[in-house]
N, C-alpha and C positions, 0 to 999 in steps of 0.2 A: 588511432582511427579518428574519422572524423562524423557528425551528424551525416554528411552526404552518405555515409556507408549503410544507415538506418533503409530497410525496406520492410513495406508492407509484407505481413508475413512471419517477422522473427518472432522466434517462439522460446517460452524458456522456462523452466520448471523448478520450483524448491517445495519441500517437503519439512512439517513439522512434528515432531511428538506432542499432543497436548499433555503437560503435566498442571499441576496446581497452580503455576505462576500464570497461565492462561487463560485462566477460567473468567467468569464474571463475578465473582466475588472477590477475586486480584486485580480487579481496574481499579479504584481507586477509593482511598478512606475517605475523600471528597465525597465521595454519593455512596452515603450511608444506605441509602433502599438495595443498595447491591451485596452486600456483607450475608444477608440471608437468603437469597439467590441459588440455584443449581447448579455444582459444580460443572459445569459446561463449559466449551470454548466461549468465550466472549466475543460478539461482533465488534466490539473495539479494537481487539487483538487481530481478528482476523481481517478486519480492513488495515490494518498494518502490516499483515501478513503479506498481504496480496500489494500492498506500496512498496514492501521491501524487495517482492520479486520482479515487479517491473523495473525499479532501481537498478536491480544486477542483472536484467538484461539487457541496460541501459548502457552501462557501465563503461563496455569496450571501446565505444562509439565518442564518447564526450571527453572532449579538453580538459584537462586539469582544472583547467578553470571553470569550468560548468558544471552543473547541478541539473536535477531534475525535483520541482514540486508537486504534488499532488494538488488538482484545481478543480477535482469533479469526481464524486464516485456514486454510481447509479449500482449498487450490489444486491443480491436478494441474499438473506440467511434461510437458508427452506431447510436445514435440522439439522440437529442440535448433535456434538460430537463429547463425547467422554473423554475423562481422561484416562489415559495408555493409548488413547486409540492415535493414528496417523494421519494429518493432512495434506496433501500437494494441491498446492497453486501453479494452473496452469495459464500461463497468460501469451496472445497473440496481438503484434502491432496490427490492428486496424484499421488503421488511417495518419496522417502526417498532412498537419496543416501549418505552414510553417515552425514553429517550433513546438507547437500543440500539437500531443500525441494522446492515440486515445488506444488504449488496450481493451481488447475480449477478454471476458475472465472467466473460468471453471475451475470451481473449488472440491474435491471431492477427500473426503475420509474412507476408510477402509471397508465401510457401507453403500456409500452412497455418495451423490451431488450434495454438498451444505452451502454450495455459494455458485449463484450465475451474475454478469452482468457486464459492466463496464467502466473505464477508470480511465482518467484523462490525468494527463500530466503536461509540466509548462518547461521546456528546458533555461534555464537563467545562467547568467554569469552573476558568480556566489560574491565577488567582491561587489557588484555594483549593488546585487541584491541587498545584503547587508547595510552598506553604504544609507541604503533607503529607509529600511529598519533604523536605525539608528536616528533618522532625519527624523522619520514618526515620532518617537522617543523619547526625541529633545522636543521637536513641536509640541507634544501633550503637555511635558515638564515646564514650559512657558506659559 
């Protein structure tokens, strides 16, 4: 398939177990003020959560060569999920501006809403991207 196939509208759902590797005191020994934290999902985790399900509902639609980046996330965390408990990301395309896509987002656990908002993504071709990367890379190294 190809982007032309993309409409306003597609919808697409993944669903996680929060376990211990989720939590906020599992993002990172870099930020140590988090180690003593409440086993909670983490909003780091969970704005990945929600990147990764627009990704694969992205998925069908794009070239081999193409990619999608994340370039905007407006998300609210309005409360806090344990672990055992379950969350599905529900995301709808919103809008299509040339290759700028911006998804709706509802986040719910087995209680309740823990994430509303919105999530913009950039569709790229991954060789050329890279390519740039790279330029950066070398520029700084000089």
């Amino acid at each position: 398939m190809s982007i032309d196939g993309l409409k306003i509208g597609l919808r697409h759902e993944n669903s996680i177990m929060v376990d211990e590797a989720l939590t906020v005191p599992a993002v990172s020994r870099a930020f140590k003020g988090f180690a003593d934290m409440p086993p909670v999902l983490a909003t780091a985790f969970l704005i990945g959560f929600v990147e990764w399900t627009c990704v694969e509902a992205l998925r069908p639609f794009l070239f081999a060569e193409q990619r999608t980046v994340g370039v905007h996330v407006d998300l609210s965390h309005s409360a806090a999920t344990p672990i055992g408990m379950r969350v599905t990301a529900s995301v709808e395309l919103a809008a299509i501006d040339g290759r700028k896509l911006r998804f709706k987002v509802v986040c719910r656990d087995e209680a309740e809403v823990v994430c509303e908002g919105t999530h913009d993504r950039f569709i790229i071709d991954e060789a050329r991207f890279m390519a740039r990367l790279e330029k950066k890379r070398k520029d700084r190294a000089e």
